[in-house]
ROBATOR-127088 format. One record per residue: x, y, z of N, C-alpha, C in turn; residue in three letters. Coordinates in steps of 0.02 Angstrom, whole numbers, plus 50000, padded with zeros to 5 digits. Layout:
BEGIN
XYZXYZXYZAla/...
***
This chain:
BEGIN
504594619350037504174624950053504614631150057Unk/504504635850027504794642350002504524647250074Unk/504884650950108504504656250149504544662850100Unk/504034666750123504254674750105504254678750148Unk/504714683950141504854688750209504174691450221Unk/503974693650282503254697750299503074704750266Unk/502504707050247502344711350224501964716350284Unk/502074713450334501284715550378501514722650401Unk/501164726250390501354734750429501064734650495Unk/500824729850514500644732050614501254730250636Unk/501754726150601502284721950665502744730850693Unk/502984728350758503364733250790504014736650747Unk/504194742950750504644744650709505084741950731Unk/505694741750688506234740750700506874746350696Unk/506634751550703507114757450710507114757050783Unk/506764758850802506854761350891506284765650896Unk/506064767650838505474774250864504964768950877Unk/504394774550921503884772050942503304769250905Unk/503234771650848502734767750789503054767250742Unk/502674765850692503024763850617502944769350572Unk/502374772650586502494781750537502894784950574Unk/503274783550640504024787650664504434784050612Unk/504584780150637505024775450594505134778950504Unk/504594778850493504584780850427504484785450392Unk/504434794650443504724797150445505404802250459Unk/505664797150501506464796850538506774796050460Unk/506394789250426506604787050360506884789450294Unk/506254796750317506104801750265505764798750193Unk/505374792250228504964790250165504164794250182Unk/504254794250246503474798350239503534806850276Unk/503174810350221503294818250243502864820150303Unk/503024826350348502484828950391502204833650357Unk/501544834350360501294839850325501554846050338Unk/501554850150286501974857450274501484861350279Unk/501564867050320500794872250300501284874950254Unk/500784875850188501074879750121501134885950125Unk/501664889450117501774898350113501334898850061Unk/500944908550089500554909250020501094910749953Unk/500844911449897501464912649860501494920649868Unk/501944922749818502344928149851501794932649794Unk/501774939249796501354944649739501904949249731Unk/502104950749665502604954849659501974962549647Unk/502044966349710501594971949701501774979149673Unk/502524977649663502804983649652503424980149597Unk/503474984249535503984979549496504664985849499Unk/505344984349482505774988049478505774994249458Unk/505654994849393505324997749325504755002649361Unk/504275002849383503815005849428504275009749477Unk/504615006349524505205010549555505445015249555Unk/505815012949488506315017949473506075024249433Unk/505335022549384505035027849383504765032949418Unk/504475029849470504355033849536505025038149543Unk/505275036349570506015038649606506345045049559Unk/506045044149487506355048649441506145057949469Unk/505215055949502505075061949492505145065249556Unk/505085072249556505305076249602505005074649664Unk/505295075549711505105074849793504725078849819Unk/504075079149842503865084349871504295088549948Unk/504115093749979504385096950013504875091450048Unk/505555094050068506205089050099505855088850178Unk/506305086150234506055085350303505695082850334Unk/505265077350278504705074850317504985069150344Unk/504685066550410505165059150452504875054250415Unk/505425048650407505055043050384504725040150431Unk/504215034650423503755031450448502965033450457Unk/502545030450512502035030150453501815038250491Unk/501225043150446500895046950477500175047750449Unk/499725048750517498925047950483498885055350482Unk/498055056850428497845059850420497295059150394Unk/496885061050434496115061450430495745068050372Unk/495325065450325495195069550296494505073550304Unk/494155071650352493635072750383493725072550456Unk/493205076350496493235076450588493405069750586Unk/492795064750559492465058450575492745050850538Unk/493425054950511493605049250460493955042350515Unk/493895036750446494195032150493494725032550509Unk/495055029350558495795026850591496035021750552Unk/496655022050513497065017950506497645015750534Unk/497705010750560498285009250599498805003950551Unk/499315007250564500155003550515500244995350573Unk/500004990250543500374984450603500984981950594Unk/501064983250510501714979150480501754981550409Unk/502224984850380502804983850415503004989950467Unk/503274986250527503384991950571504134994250579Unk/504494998350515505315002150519505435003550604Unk/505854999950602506435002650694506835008950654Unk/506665015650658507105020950642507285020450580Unk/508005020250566508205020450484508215009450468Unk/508175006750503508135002050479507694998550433Unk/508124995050407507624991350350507084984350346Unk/506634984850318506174979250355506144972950298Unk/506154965550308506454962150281505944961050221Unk/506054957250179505834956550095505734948850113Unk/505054945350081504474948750053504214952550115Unk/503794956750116503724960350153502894958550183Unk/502664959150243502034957650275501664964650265Unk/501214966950222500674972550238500274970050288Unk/500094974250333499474974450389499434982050425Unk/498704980150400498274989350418497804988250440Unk/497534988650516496874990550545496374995150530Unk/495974993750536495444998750511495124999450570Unk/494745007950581493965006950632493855014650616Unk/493345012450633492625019050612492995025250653Unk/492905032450639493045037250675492385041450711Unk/491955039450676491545038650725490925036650740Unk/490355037150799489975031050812489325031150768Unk/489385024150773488715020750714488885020750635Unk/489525020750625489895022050574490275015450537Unk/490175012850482490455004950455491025006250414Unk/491545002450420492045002550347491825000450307Unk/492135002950233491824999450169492384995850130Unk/492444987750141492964986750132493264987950057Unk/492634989050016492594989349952493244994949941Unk/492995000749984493405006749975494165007449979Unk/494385003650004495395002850028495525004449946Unk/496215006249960496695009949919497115010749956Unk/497735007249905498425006949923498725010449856Unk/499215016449867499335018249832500085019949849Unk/500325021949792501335020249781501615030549763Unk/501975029749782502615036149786502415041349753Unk/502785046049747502495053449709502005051649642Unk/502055047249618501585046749557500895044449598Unk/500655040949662500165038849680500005034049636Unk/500455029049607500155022349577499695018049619Unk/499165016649576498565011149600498795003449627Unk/499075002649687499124995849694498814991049713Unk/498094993249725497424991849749497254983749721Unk/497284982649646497044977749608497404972849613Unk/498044974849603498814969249623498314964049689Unk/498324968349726498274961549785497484960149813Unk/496994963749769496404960649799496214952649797Unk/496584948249727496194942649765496794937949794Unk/497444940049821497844938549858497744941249933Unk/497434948649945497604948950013496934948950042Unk/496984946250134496194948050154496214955550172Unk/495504957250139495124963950135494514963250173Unk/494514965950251493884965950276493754974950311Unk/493084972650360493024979650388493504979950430Unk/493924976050468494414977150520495154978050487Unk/495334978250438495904975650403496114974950340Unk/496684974250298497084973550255497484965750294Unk/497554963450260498394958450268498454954850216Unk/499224955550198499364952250145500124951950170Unk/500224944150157500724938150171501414942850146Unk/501644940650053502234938650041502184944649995Unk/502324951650001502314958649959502924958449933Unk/503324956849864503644958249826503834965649797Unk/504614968749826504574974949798505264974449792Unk/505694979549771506114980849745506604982849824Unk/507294982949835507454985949872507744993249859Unk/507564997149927507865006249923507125007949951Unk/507025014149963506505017250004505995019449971Unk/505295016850006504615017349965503935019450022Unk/503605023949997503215027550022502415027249985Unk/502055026650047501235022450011500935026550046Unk/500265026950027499555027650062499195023950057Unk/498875022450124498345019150126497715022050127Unk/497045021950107496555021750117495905021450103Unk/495405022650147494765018950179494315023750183Unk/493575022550180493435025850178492635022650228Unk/492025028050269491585023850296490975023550260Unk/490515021450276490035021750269489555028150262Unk/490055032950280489625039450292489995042850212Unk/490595041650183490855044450122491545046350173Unk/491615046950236492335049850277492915045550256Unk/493365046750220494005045050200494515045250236Unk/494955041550271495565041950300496015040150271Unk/496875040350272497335040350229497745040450292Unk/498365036350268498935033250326499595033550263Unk/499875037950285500575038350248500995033350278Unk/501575028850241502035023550276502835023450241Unk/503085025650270503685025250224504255020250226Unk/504715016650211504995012350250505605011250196Unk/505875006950187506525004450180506484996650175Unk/506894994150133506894987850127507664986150083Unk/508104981050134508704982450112508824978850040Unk/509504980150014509804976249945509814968549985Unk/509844964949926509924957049935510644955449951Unk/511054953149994511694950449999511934949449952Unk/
***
């Protein structure tokens, strides 16, 4: 009579861990689930950059970081959540967009339809790049993994309500060279 070794997966492990999926991922035969990064959107390409950068600067002195401006009494509020520059520092790559939105004033809806993100003295359209990558609601913009070039880049955001009132959020920031 021939034996064969056991096949049975209830018997007790024999590592030391407490079950047999410890065991067997101690093993590294079985994975823990990964929450998947979104993938990355390259929203801004080099080439775009450096064209930007070619053309003239409007008036010198302005501070970097972000500044609103309302184009109506009643326009909405945009608020900068991310990326948020510490002074001249640089904010890390890929980069997190996040922009609040709210009505400026009452009985008044965002239209999420309306957002516009737009890029440096030329005002390039970056709007399309990330609509079906980023969430677009009435409270918000966010988008994960923003691909850009490093050296200093300056956007507008904006929104507009329900009433036609447009708001616009200047952001300027920095994003360092790669090691």
């Amino acid at each position: 009579m021939t034996t064969r070794p056991s096949t049975r997966t209830d018997a007790a492990p024999a590592c030391g861990a407490p079950t047999r999926r410890a065991c067997l991922i101690a093993a590294g035969v079985l994975a823990l689930p990964v929450r998947a990064q979104p993938a990355a959107l390259v929203l801004l390409t080099d080439a775009e950059a450096q064209r930007d950068r070619a053309q003239p600067e409007p008036a010198p002195g302005a501070a970097p970081g972000p500044r609103s401006r309302s184009l109506r009494p009643a326009a909405p509020l945009i608020r900068v959540i991310a990326p948020q520059p510490a002074g001249d520092s640089a904010v890390p790559a890929p980069l997190r967009l996040e922009f609040g939105f709210s009505p400026g004033a009452p009985g008044t809806r965002i239209v999420p339809a309306s957002f516009r993100l737009l890029y440096g003295v030329l005002r390039i359209d970056l709007t399309e790049r990330l609509r079906g990558t980023a969430s677009i609601s009435e409270q918000g913009v966010l988008l994960e993994r923003a691909v850009m070039p490093p050296g200093t880049h300056r956007m507008w955001v904006q929104v507009s309500d329900d009433q036609g009132n447009l708001g616009e959020q200047e952001l300027r920031f920095r994003i360092a060279s790669a090691p």
